[in-house]
N, C-alpha and C positions, 0 to 999 in steps of 0.2 A: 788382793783383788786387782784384777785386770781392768786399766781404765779404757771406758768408752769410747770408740771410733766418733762415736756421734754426739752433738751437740746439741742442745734445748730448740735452738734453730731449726736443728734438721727432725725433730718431732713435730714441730708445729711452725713451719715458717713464716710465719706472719711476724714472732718477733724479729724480723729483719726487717718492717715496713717500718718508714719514717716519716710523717708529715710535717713540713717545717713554713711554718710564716711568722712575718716580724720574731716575737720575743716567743713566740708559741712552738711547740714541738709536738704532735701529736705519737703516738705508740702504740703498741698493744703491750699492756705491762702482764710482767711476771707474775706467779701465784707471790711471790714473797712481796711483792709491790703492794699487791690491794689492800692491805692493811690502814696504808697512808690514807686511803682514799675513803675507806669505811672512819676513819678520825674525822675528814671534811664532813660526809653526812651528817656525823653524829655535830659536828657545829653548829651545823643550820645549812639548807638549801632554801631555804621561806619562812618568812614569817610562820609566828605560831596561831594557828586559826586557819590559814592559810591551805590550797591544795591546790598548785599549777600543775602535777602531774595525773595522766592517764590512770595511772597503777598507785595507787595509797602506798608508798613502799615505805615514804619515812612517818608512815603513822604507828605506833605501838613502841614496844620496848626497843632498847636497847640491843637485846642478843637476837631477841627476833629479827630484828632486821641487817644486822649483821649477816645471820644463818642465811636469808633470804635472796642478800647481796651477792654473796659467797656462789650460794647458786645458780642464780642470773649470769655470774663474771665465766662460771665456769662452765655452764650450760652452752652459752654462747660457743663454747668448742666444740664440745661434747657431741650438739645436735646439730653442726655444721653441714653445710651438704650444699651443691652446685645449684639445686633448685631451691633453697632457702637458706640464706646464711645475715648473721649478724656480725659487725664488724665494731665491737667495741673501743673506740679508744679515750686511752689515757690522754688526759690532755697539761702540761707540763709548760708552766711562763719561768725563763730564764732558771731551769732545770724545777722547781718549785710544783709538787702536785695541785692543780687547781680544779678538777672537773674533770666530766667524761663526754664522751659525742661518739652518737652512734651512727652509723649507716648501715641501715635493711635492704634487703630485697626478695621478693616472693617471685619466680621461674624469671630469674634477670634477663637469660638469653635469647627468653620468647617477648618477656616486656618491655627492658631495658627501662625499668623504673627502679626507681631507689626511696627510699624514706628516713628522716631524721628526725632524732630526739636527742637532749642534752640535758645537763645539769651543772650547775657552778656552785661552788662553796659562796656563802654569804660576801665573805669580804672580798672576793673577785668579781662580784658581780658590778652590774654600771660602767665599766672600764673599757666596756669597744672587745673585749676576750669573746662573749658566744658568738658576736657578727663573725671575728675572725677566722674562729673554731671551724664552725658552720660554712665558710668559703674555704676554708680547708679540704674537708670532706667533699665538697661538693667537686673542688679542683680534681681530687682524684676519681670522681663516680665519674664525669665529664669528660676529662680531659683525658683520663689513663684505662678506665672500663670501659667504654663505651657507652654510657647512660645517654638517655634522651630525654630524659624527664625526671625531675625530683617533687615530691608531694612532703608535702609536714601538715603538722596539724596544731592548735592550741585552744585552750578555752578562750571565749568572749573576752573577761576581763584578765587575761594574761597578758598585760598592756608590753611589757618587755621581750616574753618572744613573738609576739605578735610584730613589734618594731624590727626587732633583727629580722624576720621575714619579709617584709614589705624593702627594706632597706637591703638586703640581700639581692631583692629585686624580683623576687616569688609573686604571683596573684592571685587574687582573692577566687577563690574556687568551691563553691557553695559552702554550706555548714552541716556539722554534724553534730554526733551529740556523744560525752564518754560520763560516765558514771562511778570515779575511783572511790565513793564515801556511798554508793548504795542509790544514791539520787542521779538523776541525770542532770548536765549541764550544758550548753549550748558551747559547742568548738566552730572555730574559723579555720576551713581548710585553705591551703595554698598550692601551687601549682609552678611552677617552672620549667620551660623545655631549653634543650640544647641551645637553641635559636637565641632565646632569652637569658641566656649564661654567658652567651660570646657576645650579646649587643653592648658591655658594658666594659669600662675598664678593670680589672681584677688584680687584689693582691698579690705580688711575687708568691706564688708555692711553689716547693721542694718535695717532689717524692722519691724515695730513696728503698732502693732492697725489695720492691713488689715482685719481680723477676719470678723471684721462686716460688711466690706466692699464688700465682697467676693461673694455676692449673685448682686452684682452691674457688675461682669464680666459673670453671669452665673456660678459661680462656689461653691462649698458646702465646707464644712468646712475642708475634707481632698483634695482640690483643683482638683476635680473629678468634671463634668458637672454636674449642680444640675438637679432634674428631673425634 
């Protein structure tokens, strides 16, 4: 058998993107990767009783949610597109799987708005990782997309992403309401523009390999709408 011209990279370039602050590395990991990361779920992301997330996903079995994950990681490519795309990443302390963090955007070129969710394994949590994570992401929506605005969202009593937002430097931007267990529950949205991303001092990030990436957001190589 004839080996391949082409590498996993040049299928899907994103895994060339790098985000790197302090002890943190963010990625887009491989299908062979996710395995590690469905082991964290299954650990604990919350208390039991407990549901900080939008989407019930660590509620039920085992393989169910597994199956679910799988889908989500892989969907994320699959249903890729210029006018909606999710950018899941891997999130990795002193090479160590610990979490994932995402960045959305729904028509980015007409809104240049972005949105974020995460998750952390139990025992990474409390440690300063999601504030990092979280300025991570935001370093590249910002500084290398073009965004002008980032929004998130969380329940009332999600005392801890609610802090890493305020402390990121986000503001309080009315409330809504998400319903992952069937009932609704009162969320605190947040708000942050351009303006409010550079008013502050910000962690060192690194982004690294987005190059080839860049036409996956609509965008050209001096991050100008490609034509």
């Amino acid at each position: 058998m004839t080996a391949s011209a082409f590498s996993l990279r040049d299928l899907w370039p994103l895994y060339d993107l790098r985000i790197r602050t302090g002890d943190l590395e963010l990625r887009y990991p491989t299908e062979a990767e996710l395995p590690a990361f469905a082991d964290i779920i299954e650990g604990g992301l919350h208390p039991i009783g407990e549901m900080p997330f939008g989407l019930a996903f660590t509620d039920g079995p085992a393989m169910k949610r597994n199956v679910e994950s799988y889908q989500w990681w892989m969907g994320s490519r699959g249903q890729w597109s210029v006018e909606r795309w999710s950018l899941t990443m891997a999130v990795y302390e002193l090479g160590q799987p610990v979490g994932f963090q995402d960045l959305r955007a729904d028509q980015f070129l007409t809104l240049r708005t972005v949105h974020t969710g995460s998750w952390l394994g139990l025992p990474f949590q409390g440690r300063g990782i999601g504030k990092l994570m979280r300025q991570a992401v935001l370093a590249l929506a910002f500084d290398h997309l073009g965004a002008q605005v980032a929004e998130t969202e969380a329940f009332l009593d999600n005392f801890a992403s609610n802090r890493v937002s305020l402390g990121v430097g986000y503001e309080t931007n009315g409330f809504g309401a998400l319903a992952p267990r069937g009932l609704p529950r009162p969320t605190q949205k947040f708000r942050m523009t351009l303006e409010g991303w550079r008013a502050r001092e910000r962690p060192k990030v690194t982004v690294e390999g987005l190059e080839s990436s860049l036409g996956l957001f609509g965008l050209d190589a001096k991050g100008e709408p490609a034509p």
